[in-house]
PyMOL Python script that loads the backbone (N, CA, C, O; Angstrom):
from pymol import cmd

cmd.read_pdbstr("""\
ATOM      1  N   UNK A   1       3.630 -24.413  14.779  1.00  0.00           N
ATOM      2  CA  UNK A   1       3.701 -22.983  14.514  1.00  0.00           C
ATOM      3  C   UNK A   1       2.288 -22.460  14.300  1.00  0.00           C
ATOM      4  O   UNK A   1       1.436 -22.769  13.468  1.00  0.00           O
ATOM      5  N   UNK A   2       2.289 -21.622  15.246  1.00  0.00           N
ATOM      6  CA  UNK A   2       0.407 -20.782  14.765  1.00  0.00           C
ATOM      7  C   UNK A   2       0.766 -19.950  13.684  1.00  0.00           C
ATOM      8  O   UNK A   2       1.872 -19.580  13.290  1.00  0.00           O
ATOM      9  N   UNK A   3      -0.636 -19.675  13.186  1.00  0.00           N
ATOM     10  CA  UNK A   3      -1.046 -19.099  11.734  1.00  0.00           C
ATOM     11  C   UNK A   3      -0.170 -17.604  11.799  1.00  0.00           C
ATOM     12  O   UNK A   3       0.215 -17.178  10.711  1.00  0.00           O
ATOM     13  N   UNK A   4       0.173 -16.752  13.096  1.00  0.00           N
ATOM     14  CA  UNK A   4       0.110 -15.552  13.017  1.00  0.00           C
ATOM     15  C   UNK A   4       2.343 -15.534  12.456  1.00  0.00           C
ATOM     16  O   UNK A   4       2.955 -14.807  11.673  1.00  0.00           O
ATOM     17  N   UNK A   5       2.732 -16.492  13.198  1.00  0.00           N
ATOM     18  CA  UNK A   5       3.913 -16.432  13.120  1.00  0.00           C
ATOM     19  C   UNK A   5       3.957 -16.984  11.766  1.00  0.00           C
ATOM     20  O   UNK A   5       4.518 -16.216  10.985  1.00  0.00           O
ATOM     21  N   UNK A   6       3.579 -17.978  11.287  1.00  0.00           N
ATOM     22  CA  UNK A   6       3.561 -18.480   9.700  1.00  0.00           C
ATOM     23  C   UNK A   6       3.937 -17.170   8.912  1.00  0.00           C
ATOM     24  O   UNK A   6       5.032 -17.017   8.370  1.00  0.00           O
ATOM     25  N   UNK A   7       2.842 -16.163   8.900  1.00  0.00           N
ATOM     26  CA  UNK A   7       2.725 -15.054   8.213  1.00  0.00           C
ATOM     27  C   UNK A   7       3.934 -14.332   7.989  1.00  0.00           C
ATOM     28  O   UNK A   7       4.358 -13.961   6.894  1.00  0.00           O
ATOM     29  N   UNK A   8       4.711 -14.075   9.653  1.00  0.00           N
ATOM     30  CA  UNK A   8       5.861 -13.301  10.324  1.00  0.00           C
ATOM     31  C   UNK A   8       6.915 -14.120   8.965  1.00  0.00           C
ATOM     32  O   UNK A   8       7.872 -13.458   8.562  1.00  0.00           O
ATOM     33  N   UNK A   9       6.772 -14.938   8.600  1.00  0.00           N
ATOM     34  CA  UNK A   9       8.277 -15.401   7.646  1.00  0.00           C
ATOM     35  C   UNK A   9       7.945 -14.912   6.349  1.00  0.00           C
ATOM     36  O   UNK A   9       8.839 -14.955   5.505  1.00  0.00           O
ATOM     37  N   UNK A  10       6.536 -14.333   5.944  1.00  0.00           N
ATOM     38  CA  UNK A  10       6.584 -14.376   4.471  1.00  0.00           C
ATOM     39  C   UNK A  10       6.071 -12.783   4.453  1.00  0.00           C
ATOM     40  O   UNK A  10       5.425 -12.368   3.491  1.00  0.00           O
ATOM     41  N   UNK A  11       6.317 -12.155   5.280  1.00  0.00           N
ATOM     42  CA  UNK A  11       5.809 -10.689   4.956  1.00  0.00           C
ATOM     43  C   UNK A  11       7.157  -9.503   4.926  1.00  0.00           C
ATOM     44  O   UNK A  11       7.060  -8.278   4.868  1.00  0.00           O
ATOM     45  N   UNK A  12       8.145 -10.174   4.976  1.00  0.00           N
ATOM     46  CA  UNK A  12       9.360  -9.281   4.419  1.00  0.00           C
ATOM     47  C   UNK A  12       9.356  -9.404   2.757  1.00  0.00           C
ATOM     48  O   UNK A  12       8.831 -10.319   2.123  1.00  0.00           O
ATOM     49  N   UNK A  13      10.197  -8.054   2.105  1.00  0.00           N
ATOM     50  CA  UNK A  13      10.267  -7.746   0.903  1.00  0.00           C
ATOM     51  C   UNK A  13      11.473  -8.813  -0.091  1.00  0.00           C
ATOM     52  O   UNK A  13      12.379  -8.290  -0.741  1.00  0.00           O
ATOM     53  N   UNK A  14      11.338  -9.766  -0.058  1.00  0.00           N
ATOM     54  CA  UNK A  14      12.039 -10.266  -0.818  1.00  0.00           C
ATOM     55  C   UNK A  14      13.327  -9.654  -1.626  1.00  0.00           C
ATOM     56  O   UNK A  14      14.533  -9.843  -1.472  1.00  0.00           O
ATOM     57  N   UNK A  15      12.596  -8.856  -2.536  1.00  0.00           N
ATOM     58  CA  UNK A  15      13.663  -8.203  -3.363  1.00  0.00           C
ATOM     59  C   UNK A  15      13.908  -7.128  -3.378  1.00  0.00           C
ATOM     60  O   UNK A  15      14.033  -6.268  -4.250  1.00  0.00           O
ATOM     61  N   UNK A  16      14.035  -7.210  -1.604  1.00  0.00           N
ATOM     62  CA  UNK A  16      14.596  -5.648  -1.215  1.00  0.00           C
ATOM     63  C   UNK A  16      14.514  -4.575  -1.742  1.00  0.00           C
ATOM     64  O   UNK A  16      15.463  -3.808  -1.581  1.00  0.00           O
ATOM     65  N   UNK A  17      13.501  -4.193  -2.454  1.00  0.00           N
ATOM     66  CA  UNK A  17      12.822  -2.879  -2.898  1.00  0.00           C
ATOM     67  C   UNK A  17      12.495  -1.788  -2.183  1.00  0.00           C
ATOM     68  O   UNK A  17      11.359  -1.317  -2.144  1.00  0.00           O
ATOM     69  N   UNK A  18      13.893  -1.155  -1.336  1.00  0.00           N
ATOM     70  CA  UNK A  18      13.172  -0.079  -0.465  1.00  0.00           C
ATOM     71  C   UNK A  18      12.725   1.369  -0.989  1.00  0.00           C
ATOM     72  O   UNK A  18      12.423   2.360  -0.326  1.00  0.00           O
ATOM     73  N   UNK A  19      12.775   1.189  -2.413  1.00  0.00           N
ATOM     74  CA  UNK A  19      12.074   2.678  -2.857  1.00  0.00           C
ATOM     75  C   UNK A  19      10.579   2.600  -3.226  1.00  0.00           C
ATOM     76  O   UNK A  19       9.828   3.404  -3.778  1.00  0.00           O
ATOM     77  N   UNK A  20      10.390   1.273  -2.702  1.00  0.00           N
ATOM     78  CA  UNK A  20       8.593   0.665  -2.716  1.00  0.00           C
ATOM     79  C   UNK A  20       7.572   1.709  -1.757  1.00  0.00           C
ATOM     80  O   UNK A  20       8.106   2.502  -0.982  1.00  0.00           O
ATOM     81  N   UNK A  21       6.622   1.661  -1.835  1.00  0.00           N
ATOM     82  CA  UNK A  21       5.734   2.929  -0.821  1.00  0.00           C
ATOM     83  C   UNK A  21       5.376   2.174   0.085  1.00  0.00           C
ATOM     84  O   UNK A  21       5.121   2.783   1.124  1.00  0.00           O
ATOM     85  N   UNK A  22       5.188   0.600   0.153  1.00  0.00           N
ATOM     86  CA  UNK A  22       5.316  -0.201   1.198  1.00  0.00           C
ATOM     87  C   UNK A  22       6.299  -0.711   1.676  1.00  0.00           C
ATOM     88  O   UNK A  22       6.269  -1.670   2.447  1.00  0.00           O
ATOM     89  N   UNK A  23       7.384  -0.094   1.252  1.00  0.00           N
ATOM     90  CA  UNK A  23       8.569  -0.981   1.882  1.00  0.00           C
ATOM     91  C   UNK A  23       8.385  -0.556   3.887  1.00  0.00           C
ATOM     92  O   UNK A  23       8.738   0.611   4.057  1.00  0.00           O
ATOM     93  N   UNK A  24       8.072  -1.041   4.850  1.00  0.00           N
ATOM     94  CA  UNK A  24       8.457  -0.801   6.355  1.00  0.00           C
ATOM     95  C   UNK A  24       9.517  -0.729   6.489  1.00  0.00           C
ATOM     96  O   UNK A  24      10.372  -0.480   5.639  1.00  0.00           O
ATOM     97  N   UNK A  25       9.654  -0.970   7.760  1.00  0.00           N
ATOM     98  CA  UNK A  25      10.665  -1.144   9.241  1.00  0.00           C
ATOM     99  C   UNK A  25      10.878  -2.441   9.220  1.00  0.00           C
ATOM    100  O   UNK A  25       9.954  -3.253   9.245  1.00  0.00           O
ATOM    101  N   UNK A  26      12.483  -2.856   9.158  1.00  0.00           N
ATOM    102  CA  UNK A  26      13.180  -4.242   8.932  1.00  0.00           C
ATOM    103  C   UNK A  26      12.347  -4.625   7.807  1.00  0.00           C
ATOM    104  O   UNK A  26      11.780  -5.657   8.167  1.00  0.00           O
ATOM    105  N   UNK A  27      11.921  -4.276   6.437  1.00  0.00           N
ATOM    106  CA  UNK A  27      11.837  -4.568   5.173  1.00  0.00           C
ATOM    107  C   UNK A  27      10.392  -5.283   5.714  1.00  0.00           C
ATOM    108  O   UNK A  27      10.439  -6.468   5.387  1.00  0.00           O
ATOM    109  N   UNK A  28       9.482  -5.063   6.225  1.00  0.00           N
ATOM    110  CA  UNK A  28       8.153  -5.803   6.268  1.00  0.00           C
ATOM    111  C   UNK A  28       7.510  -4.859   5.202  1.00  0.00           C
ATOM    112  O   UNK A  28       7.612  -3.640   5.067  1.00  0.00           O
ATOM    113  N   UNK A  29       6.748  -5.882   4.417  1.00  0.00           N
ATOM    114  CA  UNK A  29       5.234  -4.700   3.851  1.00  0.00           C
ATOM    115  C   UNK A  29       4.481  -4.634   3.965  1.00  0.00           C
ATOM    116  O   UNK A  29       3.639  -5.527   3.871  1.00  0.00           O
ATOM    117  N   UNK A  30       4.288  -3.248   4.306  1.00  0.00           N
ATOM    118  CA  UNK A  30       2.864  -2.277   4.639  1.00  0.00           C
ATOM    119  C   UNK A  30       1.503  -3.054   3.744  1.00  0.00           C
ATOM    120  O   UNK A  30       0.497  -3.308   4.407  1.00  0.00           O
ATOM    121  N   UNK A  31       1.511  -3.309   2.673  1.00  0.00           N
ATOM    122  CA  UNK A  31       0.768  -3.663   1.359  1.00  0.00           C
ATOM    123  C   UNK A  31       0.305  -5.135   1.732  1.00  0.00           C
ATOM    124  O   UNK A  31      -0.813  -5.298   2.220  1.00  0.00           O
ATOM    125  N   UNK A  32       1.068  -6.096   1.531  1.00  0.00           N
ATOM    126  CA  UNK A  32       0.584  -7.854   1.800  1.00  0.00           C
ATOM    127  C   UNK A  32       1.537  -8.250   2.807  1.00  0.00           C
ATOM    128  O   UNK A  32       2.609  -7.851   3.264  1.00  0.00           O
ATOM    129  N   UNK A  33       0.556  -9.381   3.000  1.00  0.00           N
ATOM    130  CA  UNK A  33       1.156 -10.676   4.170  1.00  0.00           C
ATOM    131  C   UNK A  33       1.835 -11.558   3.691  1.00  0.00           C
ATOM    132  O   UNK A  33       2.614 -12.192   4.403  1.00  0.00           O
ATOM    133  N   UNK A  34       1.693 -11.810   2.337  1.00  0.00           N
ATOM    134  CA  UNK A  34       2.646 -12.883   1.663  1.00  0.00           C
ATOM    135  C   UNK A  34       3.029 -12.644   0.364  1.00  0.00           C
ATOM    136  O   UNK A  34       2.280 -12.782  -0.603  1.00  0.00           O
ATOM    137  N   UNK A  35       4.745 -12.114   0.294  1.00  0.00           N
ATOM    138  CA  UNK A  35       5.785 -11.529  -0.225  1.00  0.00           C
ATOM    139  C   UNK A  35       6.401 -12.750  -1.273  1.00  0.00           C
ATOM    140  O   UNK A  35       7.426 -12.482  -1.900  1.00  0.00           O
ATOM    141  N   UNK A  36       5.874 -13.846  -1.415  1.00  0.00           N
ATOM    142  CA  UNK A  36       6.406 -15.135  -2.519  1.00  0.00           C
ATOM    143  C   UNK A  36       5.807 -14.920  -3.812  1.00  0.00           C
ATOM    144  O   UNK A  36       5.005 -15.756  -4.228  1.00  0.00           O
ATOM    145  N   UNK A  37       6.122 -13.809  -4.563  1.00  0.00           N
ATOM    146  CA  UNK A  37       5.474 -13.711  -5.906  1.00  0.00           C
ATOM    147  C   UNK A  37       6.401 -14.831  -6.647  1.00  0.00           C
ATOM    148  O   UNK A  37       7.459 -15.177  -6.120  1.00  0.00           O
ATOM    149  N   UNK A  38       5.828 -15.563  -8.284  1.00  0.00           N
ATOM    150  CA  UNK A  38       6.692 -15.592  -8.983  1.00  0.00           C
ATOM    151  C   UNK A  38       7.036 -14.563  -9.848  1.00  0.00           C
ATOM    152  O   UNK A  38       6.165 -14.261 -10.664  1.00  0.00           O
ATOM    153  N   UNK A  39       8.389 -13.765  -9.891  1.00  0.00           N
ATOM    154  CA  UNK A  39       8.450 -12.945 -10.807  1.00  0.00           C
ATOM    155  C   UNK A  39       8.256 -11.736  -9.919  1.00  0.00           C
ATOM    156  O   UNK A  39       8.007 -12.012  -8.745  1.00  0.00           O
ATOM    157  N   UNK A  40       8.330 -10.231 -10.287  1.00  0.00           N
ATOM    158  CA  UNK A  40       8.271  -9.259  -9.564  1.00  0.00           C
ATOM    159  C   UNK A  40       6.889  -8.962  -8.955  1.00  0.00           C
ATOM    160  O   UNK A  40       5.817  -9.512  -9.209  1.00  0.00           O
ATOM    161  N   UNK A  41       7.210  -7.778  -7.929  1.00  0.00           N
ATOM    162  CA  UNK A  41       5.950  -8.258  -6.876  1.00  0.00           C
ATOM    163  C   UNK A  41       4.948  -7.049  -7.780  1.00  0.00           C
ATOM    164  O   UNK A  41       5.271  -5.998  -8.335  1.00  0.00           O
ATOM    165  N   UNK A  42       3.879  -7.611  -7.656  1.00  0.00           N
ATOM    166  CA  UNK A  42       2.675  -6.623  -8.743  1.00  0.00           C
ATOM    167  C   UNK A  42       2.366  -5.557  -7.756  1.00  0.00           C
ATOM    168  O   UNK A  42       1.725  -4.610  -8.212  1.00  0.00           O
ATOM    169  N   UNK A  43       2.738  -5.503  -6.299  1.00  0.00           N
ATOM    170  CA  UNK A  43       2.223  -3.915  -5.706  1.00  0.00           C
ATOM    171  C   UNK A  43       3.062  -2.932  -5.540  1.00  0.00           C
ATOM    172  O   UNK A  43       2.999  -2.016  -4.719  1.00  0.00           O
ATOM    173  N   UNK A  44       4.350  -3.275  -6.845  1.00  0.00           N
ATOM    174  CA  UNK A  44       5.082  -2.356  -6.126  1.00  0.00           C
ATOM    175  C   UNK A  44       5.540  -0.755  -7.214  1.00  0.00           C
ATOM    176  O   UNK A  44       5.964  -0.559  -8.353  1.00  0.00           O
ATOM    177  N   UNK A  45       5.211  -0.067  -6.243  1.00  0.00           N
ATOM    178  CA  UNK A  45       5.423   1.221  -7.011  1.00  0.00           C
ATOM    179  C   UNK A  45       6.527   2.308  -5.702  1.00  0.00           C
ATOM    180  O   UNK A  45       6.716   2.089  -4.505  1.00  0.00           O
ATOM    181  N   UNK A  46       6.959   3.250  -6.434  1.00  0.00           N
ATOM    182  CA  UNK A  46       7.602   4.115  -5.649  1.00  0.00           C
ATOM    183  C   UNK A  46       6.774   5.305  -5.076  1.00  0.00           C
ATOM    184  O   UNK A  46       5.799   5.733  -5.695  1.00  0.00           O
ATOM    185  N   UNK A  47       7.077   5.707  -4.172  1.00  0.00           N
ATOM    186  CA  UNK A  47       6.770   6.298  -3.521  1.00  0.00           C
ATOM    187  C   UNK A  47       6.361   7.812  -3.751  1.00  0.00           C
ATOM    188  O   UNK A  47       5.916   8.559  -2.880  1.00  0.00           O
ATOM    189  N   UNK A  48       6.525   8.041  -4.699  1.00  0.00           N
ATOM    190  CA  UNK A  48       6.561   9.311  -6.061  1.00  0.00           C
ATOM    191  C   UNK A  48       4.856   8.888  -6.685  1.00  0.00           C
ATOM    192  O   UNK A  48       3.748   9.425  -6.681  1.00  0.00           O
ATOM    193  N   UNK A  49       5.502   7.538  -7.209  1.00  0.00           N
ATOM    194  CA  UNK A  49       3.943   7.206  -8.178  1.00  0.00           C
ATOM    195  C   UNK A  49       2.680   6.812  -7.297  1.00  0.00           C
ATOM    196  O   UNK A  49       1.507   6.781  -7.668  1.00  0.00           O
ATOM    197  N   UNK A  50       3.288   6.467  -5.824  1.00  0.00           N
ATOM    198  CA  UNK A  50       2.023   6.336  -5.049  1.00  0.00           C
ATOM    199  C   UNK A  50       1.221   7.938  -5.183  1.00  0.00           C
ATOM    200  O   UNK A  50       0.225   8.214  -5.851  1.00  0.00           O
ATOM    201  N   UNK A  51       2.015   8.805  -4.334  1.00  0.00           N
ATOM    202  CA  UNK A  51       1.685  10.119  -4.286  1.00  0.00           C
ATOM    203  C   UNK A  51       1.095  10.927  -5.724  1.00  0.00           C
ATOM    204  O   UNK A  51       0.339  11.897  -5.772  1.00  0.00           O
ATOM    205  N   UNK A  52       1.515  10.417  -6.481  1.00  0.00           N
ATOM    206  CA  UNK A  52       1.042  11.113  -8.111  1.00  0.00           C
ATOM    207  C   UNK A  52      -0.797  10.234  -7.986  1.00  0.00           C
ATOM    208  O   UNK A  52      -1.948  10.617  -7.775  1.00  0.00           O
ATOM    209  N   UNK A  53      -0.296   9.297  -8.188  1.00  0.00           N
ATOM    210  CA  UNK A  53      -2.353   8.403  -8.331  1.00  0.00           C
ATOM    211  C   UNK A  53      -2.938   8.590  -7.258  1.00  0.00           C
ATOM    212  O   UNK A  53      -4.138   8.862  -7.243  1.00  0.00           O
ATOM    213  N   UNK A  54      -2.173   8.477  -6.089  1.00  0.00           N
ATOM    214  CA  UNK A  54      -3.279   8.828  -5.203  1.00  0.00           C
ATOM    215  C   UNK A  54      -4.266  10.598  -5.164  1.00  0.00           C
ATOM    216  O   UNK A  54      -5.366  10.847  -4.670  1.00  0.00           O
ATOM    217  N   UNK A  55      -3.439  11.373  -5.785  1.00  0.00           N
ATOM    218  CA  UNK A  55      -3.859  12.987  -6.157  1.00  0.00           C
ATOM    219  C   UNK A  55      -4.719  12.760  -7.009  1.00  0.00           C
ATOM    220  O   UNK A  55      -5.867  13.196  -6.913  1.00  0.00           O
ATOM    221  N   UNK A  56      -4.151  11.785  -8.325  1.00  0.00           N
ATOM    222  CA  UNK A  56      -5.162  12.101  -9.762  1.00  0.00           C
ATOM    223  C   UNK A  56      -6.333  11.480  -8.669  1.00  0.00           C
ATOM    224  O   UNK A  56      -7.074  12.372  -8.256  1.00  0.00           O
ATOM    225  N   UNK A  57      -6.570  10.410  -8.244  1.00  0.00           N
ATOM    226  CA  UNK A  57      -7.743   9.887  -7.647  1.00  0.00           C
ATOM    227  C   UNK A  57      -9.087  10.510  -7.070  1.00  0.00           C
ATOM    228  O   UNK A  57     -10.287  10.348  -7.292  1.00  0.00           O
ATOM    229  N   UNK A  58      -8.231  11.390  -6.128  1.00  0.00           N
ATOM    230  CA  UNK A  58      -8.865  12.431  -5.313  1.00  0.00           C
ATOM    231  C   UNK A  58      -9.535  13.354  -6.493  1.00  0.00           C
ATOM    232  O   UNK A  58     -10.751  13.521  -6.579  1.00  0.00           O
ATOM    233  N   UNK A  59      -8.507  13.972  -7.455  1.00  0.00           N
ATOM    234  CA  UNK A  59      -9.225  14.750  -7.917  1.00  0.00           C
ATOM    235  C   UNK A  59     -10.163  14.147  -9.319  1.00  0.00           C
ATOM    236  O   UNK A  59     -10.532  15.019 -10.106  1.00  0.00           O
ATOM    237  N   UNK A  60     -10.485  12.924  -9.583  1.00  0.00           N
ATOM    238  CA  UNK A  60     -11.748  12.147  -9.922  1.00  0.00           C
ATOM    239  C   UNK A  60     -12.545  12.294  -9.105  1.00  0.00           C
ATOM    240  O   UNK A  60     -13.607  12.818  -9.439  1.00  0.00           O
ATOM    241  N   UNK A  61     -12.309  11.835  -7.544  1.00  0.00           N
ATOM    242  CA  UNK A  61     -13.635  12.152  -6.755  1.00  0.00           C
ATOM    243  C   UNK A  61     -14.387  13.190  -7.023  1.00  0.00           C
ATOM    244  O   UNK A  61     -15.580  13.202  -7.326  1.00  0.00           O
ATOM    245  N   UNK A  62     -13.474  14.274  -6.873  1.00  0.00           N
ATOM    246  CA  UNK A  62     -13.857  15.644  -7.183  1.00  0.00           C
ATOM    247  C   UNK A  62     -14.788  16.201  -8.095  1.00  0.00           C
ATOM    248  O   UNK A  62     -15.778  16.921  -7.968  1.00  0.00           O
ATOM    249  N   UNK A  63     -14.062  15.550  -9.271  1.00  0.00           N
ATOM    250  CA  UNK A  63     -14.524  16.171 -10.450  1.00  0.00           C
ATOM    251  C   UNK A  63     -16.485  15.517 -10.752  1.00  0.00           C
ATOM    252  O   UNK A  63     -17.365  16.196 -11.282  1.00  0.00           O
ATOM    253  N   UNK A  64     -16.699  13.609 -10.037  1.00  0.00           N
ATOM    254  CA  UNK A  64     -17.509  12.503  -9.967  1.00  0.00           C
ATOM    255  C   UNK A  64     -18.510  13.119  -9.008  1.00  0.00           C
ATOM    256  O   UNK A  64     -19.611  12.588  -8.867  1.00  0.00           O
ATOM    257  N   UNK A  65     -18.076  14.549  -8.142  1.00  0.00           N
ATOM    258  CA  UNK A  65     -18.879  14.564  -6.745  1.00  0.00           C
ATOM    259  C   UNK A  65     -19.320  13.600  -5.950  1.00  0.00           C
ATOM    260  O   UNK A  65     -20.403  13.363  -5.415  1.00  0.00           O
ATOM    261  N   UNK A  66     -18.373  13.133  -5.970  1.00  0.00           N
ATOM    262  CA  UNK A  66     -17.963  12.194  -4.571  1.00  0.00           C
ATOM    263  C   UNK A  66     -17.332  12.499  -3.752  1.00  0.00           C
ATOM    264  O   UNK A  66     -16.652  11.579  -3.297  1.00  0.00           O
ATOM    265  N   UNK A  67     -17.135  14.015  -3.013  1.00  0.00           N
ATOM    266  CA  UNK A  67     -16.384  14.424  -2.192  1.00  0.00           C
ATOM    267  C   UNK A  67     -16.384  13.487  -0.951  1.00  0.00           C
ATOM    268  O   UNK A  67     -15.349  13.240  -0.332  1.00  0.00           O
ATOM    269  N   UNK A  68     -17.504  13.019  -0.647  1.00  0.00           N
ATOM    270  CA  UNK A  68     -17.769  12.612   0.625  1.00  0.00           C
ATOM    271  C   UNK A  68     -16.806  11.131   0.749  1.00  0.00           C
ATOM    272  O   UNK A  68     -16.920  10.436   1.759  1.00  0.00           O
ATOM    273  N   UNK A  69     -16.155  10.860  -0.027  1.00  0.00           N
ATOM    274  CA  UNK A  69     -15.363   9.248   0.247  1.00  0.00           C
ATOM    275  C   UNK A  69     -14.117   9.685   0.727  1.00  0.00           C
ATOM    276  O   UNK A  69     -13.469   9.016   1.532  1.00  0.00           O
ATOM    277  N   UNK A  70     -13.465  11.560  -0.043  1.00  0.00           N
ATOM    278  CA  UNK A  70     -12.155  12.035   0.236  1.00  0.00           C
ATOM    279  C   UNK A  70     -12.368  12.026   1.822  1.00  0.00           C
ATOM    280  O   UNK A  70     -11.637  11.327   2.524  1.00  0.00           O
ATOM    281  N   UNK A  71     -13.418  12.843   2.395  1.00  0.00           N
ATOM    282  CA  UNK A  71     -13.556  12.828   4.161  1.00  0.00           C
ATOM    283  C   UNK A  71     -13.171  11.308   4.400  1.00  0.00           C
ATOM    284  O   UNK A  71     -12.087  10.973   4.878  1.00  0.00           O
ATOM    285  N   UNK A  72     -13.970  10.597   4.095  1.00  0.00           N
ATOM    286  CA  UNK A  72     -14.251   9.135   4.488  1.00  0.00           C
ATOM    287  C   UNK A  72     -12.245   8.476   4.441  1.00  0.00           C
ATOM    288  O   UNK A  72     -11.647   8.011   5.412  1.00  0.00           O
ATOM    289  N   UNK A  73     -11.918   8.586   3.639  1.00  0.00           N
ATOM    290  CA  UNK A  73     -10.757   7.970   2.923  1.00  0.00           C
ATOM    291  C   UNK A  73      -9.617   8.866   3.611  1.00  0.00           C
ATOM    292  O   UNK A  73      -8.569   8.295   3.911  1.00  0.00           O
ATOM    293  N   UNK A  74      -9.758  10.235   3.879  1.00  0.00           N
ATOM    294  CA  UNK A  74      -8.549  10.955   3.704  1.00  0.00           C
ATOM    295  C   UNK A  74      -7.674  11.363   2.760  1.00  0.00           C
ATOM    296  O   UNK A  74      -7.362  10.549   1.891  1.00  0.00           O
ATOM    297  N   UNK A  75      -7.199  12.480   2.742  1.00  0.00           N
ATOM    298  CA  UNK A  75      -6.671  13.415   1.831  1.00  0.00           C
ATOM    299  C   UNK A  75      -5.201  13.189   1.758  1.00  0.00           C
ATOM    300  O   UNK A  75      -4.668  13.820   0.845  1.00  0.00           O
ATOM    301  N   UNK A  76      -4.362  12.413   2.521  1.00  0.00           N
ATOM    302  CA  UNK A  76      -3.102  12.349   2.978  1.00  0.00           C
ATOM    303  C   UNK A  76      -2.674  11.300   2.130  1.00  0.00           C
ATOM    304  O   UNK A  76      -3.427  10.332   2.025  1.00  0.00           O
ATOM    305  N   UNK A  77      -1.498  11.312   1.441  1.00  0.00           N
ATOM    306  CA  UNK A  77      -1.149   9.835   0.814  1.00  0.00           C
ATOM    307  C   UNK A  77      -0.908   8.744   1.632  1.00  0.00           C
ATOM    308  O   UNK A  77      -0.996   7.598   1.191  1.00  0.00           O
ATOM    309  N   UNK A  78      -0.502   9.077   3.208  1.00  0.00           N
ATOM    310  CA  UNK A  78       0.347   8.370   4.132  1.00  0.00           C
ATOM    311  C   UNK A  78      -1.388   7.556   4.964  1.00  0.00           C
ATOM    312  O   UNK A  78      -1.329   6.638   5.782  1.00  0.00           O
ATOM    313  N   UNK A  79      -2.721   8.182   4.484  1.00  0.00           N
ATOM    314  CA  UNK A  79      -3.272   7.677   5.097  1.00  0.00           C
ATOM    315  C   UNK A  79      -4.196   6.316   4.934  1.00  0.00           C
ATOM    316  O   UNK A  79      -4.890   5.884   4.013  1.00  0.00           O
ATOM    317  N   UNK A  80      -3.755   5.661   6.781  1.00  0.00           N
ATOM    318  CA  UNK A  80      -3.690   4.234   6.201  1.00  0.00           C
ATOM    319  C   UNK A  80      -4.882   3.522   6.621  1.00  0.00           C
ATOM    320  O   UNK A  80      -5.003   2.328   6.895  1.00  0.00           O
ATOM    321  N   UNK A  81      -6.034   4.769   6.629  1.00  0.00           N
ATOM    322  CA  UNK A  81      -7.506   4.040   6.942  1.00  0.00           C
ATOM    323  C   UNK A  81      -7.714   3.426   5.574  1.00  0.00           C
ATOM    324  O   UNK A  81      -8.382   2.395   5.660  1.00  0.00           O
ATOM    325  N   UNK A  82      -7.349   3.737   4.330  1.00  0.00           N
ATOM    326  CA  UNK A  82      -7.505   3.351   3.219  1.00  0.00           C
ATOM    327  C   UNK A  82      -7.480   1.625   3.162  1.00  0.00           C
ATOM    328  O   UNK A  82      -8.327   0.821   2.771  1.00  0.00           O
ATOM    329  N   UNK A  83      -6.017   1.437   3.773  1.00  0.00           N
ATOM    330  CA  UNK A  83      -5.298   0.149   3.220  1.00  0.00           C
ATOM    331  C   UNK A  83      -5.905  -0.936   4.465  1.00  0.00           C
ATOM    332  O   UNK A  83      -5.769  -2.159   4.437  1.00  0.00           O
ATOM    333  N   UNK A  84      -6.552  -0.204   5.466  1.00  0.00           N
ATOM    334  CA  UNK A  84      -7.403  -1.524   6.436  1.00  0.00           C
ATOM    335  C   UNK A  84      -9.157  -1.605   5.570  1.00  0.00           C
ATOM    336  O   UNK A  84      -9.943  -2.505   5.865  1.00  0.00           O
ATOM    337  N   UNK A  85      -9.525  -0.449   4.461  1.00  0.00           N
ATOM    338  CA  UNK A  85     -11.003  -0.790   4.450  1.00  0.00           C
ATOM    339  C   UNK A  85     -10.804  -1.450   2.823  1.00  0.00           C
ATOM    340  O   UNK A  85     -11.780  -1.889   2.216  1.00  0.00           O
ATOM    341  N   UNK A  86      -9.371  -1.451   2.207  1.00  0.00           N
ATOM    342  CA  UNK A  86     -10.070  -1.702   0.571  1.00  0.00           C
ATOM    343  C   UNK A  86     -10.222  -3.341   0.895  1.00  0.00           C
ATOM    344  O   UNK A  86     -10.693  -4.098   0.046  1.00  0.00           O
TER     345      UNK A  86
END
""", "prot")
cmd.dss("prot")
cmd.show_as("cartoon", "prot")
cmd.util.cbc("prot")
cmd.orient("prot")
């Protein structure tokens, strides 16, 4: 088995958490490649509390004058240049 399919078995949501902000399509997550926590998974928040921190965030930039990371980063909660550069 190559490395890429390895991954393909452990990147569904275990404990079916679809009110997660990473929950995907056929329960894959958006968030990690490997879904075997012991105990509940530490990235998971709803989709409400994504959208709430990701605002307060922005408006730290704001307040820090760091506007220039909101361009860089995007203003959108859904946006997912974020989750390929952290």
């Amino acid at each position: 088995m190559n490395v890429k399919n390895q991954f393909r078995l452990t990147d569904k949501c275990l404990k079916g958490r679809t009110d997660c902000f990473g929950y995907g399509i056929g329960g894959v997550c958006k968030v990690v490649t490997d879904t075997r926590f012991n105990g509940p998974c530490p990235f998971f928040k709803t989709t409400k509390q994504r959208a709430e921190e990701h605002a307060q965030t922005l408006d730290k930039l704001e307040r820090e004058g760091k506007g220039h990371l909101i361009s860089k980063y995007g203003v959108d909660n859904e946006h997912y240049k974020v989750w390929r550069e952290i």
